[in-house]
N, CA, C and O atoms as a GROMACS GRO file, in nm:
protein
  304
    1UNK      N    1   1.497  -1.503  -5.583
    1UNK     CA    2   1.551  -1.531  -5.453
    1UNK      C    3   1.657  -1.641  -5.462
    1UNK      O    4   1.747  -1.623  -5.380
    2UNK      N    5   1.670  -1.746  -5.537
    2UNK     CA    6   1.726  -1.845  -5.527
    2UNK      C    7   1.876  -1.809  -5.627
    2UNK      O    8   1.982  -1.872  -5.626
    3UNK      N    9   1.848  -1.715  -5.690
    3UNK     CA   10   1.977  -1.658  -5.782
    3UNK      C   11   2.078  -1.585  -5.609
    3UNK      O   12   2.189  -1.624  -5.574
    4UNK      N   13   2.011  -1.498  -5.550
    4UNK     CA   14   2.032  -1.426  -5.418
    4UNK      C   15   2.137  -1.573  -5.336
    4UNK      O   16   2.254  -1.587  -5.299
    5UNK      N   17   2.027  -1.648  -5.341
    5UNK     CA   18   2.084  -1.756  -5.222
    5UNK      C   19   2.210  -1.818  -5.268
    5UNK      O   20   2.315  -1.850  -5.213
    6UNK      N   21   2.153  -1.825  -5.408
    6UNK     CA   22   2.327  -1.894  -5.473
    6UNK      C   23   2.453  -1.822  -5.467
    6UNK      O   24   2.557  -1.883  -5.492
    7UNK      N   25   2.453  -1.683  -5.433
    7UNK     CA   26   2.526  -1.592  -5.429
    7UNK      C   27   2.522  -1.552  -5.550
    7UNK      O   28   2.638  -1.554  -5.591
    8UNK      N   29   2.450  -1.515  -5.635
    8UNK     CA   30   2.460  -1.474  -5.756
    8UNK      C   31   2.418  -1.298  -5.784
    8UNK      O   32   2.419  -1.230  -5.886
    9UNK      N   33   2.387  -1.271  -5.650
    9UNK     CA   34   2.392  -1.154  -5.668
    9UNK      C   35   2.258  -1.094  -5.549
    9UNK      O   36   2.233  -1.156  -5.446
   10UNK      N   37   2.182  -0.958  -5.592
   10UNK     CA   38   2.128  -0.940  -5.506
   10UNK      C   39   1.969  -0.958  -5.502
   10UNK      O   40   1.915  -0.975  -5.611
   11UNK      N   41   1.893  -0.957  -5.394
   11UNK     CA   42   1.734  -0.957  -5.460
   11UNK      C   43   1.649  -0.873  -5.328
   11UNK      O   44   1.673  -0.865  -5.208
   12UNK      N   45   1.532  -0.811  -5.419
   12UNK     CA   46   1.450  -0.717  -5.332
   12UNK      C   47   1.343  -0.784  -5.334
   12UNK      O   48   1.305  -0.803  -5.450
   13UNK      N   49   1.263  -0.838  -5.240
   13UNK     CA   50   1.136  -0.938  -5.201
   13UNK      C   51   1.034  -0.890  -5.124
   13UNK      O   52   1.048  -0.787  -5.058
   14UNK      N   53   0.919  -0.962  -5.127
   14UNK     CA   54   0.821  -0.940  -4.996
   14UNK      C   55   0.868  -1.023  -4.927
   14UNK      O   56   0.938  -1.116  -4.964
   15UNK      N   57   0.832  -0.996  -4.815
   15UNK     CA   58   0.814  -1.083  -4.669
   15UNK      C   59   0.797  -1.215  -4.666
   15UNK      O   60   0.867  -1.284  -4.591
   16UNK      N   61   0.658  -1.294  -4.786
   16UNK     CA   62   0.591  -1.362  -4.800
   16UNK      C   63   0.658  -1.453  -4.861
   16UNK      O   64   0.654  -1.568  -4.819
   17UNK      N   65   0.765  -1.406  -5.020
   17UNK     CA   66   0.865  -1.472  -5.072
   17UNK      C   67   0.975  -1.512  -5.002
   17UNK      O   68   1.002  -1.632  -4.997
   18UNK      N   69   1.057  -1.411  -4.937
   18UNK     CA   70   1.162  -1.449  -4.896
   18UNK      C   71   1.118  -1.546  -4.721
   18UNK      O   72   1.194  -1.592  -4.635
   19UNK      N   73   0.993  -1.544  -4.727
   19UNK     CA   74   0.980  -1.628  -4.591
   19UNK      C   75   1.095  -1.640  -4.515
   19UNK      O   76   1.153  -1.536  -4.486
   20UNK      N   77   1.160  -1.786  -4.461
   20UNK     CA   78   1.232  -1.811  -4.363
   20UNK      C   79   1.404  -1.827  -4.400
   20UNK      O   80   1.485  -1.877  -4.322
   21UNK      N   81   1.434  -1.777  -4.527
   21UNK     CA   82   1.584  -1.769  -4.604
   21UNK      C   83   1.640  -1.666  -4.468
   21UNK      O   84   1.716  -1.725  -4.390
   22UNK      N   85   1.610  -1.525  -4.436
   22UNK     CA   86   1.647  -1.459  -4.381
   22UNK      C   87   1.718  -1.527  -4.214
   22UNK      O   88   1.836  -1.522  -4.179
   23UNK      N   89   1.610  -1.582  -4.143
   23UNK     CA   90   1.630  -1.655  -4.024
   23UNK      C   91   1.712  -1.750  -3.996
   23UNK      O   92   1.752  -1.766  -3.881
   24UNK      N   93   1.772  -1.872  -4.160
   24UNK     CA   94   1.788  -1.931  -4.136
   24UNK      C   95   1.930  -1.922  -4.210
   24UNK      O   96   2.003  -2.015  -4.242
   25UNK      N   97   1.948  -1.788  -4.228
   25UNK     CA   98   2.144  -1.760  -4.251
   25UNK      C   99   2.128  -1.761  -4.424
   25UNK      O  100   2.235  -1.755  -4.486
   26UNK      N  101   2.015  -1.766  -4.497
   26UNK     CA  102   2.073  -1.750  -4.616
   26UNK      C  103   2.064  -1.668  -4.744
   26UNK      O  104   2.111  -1.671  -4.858
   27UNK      N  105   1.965  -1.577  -4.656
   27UNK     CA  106   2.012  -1.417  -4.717
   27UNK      C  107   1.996  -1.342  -4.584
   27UNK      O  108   1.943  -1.379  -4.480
   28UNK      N  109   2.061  -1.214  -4.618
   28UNK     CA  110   2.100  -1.134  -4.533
   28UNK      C  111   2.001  -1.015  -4.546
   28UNK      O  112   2.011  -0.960  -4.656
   29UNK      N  113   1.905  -0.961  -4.461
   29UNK     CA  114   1.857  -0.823  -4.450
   29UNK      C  115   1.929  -0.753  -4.426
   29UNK      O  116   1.990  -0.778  -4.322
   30UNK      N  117   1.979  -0.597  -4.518
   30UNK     CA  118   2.106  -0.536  -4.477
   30UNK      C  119   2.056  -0.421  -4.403
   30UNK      O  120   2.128  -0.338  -4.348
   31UNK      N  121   1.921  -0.420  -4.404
   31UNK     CA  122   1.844  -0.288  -4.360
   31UNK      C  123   1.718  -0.328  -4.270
   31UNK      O  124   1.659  -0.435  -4.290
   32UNK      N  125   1.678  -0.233  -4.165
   32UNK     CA  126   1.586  -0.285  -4.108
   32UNK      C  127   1.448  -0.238  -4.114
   32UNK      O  128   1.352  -0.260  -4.039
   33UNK      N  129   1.463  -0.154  -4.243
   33UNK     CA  130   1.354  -0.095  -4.268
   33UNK      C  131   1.254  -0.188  -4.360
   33UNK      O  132   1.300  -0.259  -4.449
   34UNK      N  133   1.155  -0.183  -4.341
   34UNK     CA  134   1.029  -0.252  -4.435
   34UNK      C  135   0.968  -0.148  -4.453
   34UNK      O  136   0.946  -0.052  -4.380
   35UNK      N  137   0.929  -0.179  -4.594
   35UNK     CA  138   0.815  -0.126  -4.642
   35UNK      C  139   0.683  -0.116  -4.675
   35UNK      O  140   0.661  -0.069  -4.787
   36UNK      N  141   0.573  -0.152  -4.597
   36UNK     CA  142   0.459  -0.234  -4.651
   36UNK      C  143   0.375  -0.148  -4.767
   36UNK      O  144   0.353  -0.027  -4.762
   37UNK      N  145   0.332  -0.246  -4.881
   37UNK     CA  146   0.328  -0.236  -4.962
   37UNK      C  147   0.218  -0.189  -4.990
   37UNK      O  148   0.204  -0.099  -5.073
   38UNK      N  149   0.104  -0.253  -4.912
   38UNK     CA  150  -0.071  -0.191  -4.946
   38UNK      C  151  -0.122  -0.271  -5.018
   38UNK      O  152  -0.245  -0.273  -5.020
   39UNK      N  153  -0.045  -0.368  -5.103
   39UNK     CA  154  -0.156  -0.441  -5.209
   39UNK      C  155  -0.182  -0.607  -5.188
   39UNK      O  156  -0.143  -0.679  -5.096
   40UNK      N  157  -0.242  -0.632  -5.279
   40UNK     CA  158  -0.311  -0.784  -5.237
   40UNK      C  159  -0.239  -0.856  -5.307
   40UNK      O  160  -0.126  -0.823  -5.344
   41UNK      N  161  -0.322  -1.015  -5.348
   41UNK     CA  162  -0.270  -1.098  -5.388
   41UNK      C  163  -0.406  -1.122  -5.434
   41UNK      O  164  -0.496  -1.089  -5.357
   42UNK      N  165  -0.447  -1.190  -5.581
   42UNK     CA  166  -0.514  -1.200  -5.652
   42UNK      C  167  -0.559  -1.315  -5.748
   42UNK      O  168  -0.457  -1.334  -5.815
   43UNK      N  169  -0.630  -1.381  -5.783
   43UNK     CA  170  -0.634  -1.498  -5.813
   43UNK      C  171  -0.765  -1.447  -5.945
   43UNK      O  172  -0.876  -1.405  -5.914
   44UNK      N  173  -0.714  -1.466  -6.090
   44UNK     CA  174  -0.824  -1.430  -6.183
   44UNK      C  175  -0.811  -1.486  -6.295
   44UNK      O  176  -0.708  -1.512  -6.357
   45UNK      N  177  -0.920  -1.504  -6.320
   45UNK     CA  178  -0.988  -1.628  -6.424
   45UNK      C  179  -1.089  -1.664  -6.500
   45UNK      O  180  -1.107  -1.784  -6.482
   46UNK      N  181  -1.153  -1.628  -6.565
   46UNK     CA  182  -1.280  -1.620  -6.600
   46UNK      C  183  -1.394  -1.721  -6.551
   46UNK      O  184  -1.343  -1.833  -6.545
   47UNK      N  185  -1.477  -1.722  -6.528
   47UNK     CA  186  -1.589  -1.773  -6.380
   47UNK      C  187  -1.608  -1.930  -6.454
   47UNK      O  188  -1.629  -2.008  -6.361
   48UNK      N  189  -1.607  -1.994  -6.565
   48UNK     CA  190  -1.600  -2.124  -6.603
   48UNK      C  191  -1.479  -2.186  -6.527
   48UNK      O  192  -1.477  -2.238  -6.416
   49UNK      N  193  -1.393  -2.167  -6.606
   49UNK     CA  194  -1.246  -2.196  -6.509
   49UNK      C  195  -1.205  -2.218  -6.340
   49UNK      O  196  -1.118  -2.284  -6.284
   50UNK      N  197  -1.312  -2.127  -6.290
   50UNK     CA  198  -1.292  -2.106  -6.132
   50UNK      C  199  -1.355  -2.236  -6.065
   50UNK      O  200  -1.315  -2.303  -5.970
   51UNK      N  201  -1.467  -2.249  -6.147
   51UNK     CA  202  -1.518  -2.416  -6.085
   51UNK      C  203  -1.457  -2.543  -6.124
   51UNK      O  204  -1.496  -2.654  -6.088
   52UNK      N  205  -1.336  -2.511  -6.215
   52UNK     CA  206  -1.302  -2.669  -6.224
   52UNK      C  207  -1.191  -2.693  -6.133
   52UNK      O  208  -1.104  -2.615  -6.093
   53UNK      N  209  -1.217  -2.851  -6.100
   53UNK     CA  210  -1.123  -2.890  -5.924
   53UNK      C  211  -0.973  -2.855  -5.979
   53UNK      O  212  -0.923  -2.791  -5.887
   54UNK      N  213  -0.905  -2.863  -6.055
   54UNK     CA  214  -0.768  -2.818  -6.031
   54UNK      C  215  -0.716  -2.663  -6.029
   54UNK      O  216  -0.609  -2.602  -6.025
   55UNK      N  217  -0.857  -2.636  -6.035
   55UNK     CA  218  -0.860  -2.444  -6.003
   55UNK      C  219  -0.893  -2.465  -5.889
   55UNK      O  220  -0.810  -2.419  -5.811
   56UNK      N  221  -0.955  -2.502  -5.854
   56UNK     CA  222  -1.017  -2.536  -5.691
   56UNK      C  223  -0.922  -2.523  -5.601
   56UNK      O  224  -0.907  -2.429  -5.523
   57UNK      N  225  -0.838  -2.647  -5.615
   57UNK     CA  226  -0.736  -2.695  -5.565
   57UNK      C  227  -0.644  -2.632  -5.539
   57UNK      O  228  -0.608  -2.621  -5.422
   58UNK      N  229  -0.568  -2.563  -5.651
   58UNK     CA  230  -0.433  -2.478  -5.634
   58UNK      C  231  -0.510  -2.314  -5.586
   58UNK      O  232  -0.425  -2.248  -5.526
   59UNK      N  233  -0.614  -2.256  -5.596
   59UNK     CA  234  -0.673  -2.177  -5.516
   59UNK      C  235  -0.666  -2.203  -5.333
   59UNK      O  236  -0.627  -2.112  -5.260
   60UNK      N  237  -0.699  -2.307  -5.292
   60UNK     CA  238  -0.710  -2.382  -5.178
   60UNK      C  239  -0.551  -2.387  -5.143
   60UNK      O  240  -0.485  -2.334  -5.054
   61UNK      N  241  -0.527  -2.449  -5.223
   61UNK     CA  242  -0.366  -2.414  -5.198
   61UNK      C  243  -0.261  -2.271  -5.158
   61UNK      O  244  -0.189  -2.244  -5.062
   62UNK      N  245  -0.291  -2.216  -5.262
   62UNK     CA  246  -0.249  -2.054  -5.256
   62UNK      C  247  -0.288  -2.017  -5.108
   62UNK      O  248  -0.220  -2.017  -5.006
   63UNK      N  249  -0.403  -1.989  -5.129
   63UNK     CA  250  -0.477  -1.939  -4.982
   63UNK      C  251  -0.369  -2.035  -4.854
   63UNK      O  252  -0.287  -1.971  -4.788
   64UNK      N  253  -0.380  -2.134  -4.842
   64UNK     CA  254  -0.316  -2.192  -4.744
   64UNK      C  255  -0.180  -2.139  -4.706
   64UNK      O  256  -0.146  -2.068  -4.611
   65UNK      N  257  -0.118  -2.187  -4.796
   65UNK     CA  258   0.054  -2.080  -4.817
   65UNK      C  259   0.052  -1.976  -4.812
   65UNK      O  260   0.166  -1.937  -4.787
   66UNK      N  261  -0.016  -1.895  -4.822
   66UNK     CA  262  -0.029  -1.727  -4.766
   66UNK      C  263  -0.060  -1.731  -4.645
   66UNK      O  264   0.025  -1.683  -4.570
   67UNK      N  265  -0.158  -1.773  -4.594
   67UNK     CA  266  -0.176  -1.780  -4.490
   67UNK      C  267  -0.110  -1.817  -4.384
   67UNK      O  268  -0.115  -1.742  -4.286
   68UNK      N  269  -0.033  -1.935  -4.378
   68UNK     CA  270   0.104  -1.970  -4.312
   68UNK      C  271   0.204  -1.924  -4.302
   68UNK      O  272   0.266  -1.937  -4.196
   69UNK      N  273   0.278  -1.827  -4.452
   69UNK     CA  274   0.384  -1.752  -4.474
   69UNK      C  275   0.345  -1.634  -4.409
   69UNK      O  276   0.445  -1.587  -4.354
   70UNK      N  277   0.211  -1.541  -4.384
   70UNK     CA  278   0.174  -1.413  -4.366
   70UNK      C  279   0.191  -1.442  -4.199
   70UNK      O  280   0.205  -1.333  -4.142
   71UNK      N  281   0.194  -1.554  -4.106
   71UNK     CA  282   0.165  -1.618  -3.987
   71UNK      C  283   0.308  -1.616  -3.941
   71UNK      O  284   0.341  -1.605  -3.823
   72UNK      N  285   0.381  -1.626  -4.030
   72UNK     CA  286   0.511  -1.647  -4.027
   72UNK      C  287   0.637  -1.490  -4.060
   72UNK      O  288   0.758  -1.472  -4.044
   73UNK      N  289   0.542  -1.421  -4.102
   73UNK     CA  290   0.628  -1.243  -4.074
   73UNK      C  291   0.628  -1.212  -3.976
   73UNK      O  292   0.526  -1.214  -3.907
   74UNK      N  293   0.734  -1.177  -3.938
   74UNK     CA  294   0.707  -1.092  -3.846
   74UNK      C  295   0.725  -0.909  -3.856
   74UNK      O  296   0.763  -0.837  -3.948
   75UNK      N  297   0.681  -0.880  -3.724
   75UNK     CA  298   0.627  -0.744  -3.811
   75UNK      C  299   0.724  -0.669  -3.683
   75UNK      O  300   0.753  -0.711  -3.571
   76UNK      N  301   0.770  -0.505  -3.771
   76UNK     CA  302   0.880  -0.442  -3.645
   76UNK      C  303   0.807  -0.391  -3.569
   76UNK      O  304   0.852  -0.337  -3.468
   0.00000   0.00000   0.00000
């Protein structure tokens, strides 16, 4: 996206990535079609790993930022 914004050329995104670039003049949707995609977002790790706090944390994190960005699509 940020190659896109620099003008460096073009980029195809989710919703979720390109969040608020579109709204705020600095990429352009040339089409008004969306496509929704069907799939998730996934977080995997083997179950030791999942309990230590800086897995914790950026889990807690993730979740948050999806959640705000997904709050923040809008839908046609």
């Amino acid at each position: 996206m940020q190659a896109a914004v620099a003008g460096q050329g073009v980029a195809l995104g989710q919703s979720v990535i390109v969040g608020d670039d579109p709204a705020a003049g600095h990429l352009l949707r040339p089409f008004k079609l969306r496509v929704p995609s069907g799939m998730g977002h996934y977080l995997a790790a083997l179950p030791e790993p999942l309990s230590r706090a800086p897995v914790v944390a950026f889990h807690g994190c993730l979740k948050h930022e999806l959640a705000d960005a997904s709050s923040r699509v809008q839908t046609p």
